[in-house]
Each structure stands twice: as C-alpha cells, then as structure tokens.
C-alpha positions as MATLAB code, in Angstrom:
seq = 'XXXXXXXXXXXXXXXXXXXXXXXXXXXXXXXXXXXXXXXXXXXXXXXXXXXXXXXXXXXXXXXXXXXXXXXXXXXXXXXXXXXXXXXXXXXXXXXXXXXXXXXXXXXXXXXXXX';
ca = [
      10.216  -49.025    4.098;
      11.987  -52.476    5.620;
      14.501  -52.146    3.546;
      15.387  -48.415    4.332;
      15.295  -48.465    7.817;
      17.672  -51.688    7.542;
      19.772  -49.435    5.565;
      19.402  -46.539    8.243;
      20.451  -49.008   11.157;
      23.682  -50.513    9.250;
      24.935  -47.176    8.615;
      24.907  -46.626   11.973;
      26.321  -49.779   12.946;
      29.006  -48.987   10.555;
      29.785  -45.557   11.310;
      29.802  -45.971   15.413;
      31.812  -49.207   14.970;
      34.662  -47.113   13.047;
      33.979  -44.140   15.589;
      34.442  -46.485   18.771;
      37.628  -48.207   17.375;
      39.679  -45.123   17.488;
      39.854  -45.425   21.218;
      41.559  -49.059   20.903;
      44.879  -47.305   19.473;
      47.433  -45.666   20.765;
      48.621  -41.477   20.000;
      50.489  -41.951   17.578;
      48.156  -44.009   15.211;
      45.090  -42.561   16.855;
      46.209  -39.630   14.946;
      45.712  -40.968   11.730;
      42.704  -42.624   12.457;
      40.791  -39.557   13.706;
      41.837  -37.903   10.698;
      41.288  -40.281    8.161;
      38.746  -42.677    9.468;
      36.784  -41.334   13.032;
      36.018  -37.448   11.296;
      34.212  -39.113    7.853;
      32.728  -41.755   10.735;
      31.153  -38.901   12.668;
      29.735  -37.223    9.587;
      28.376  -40.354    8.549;
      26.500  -40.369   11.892;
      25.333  -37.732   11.874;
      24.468  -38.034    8.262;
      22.538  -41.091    9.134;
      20.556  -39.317   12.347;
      19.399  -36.528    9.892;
      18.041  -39.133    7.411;
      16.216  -41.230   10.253;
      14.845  -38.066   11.451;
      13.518  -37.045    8.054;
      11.873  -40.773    6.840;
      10.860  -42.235   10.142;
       9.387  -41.263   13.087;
      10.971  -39.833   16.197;
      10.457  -42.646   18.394;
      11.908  -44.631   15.512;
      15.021  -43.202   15.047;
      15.608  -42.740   18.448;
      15.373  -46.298   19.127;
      17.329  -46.938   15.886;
      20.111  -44.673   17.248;
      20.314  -46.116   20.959;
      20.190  -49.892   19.696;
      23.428  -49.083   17.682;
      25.245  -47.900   19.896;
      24.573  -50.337   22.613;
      25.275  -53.327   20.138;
      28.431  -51.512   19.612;
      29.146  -51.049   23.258;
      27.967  -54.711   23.437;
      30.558  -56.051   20.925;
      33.145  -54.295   22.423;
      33.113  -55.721   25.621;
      32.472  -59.057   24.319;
      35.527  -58.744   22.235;
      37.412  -57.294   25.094;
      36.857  -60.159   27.338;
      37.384  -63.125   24.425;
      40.755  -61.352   23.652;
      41.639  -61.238   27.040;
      41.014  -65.010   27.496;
      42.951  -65.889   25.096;
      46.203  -64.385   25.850;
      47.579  -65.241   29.112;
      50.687  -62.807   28.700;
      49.609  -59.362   28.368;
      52.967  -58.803   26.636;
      52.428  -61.188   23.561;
      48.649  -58.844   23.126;
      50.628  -56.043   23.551;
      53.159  -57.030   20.832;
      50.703  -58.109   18.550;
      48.910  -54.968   19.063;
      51.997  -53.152   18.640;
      52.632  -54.650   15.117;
      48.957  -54.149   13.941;
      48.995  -50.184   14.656;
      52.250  -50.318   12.722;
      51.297  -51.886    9.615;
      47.819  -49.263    9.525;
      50.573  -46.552    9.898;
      52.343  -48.590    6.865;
      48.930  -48.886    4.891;
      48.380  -45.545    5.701;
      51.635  -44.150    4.647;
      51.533  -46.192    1.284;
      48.157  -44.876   -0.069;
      49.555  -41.612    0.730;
      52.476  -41.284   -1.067;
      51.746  -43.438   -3.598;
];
C-alpha cells in the first residue's frame, strides 16, 4: 500500500512539475510545449487524482494532491531565487534562456520530421 501511494505522489510530482514549466517559456515555444508536453501532463493529473480517489481515502488523496503542488510551487521559487543570484546581468539569463527555448524548438522539430 506504501509503495502505491509513493507511486500515486510521484506521478503527481511529475505531472505538475511538467504542467508548471510551461509558464517559464515564452509564445512561441510555449506553443509546443502545451501541445506536446502540458496537455499529456494534465491528463496524467488528472489520471493520477482518479486513481488516488479510487485506492485511498479522501482525506488521503487530498493531502496527496495539495502536498504536490505546494512542493512544486516550493521548488519553483527556490529555483527562481538561486537563478536569480547567480546572474547579475539579466541579459546573459535572458540569452541563455533564449538559446535553451531554441534548441527544445530544435529537439522538437527533429523528432518531428524525422
């Protein structure tokens, strides 16, 4: 029972991290992630909800559900504020941001076409 509600919890982890990182890019590869990544992310959610609601209790899965996405919430901030500290010219994060969205688009664009 451990071992399925550890199961329940990660795929919620897993699913709200993906589902939370869309709003860290920009239109144009936004895009691509909300069709290819946040849409399977939100069904896997909500996939994961139904399960905890079937095999645990209420109170359970509730907490399950709310712990997620606080430790998401959590991570994000924390991640916000260590990136932040460590670049002292917004431009060079912006750059570097810049060229990350670019090579997903490139990943992206790969695995499609070939």
């Amino acid at each position: 029972m451990i071992i399925k509600y550890l199961g329940f919890l990660f795929t919620l982890l897993w699913s709200y991290t993906f589902i939370k990182s869309q709003s860290i890019f920009k239109k144009g590869s936004g895009i691509l992630i909300t069709i290819f990544i946040s849409n399977i992310s939100w069904l896997t959610f909500i996939a994961a909800c139904f399960y905890g609601f079937k095999n645990f209790t209420f109170f359970q899965t509730l907490l399950g559900i709310i712990v997620s996405i606080v430790l998401i919430h959590l991570a994000f901030a924390r991640l916000n504020l260590y990136i932040n500290s460590k670049f002292s010219d917004k431009r060079n994060l912006l750059i570097l941001k810049t060229s990350i969205e670019y090579f997903i688009l490139a990943v992206f664009a790969y695995y499609i076409f070939f």
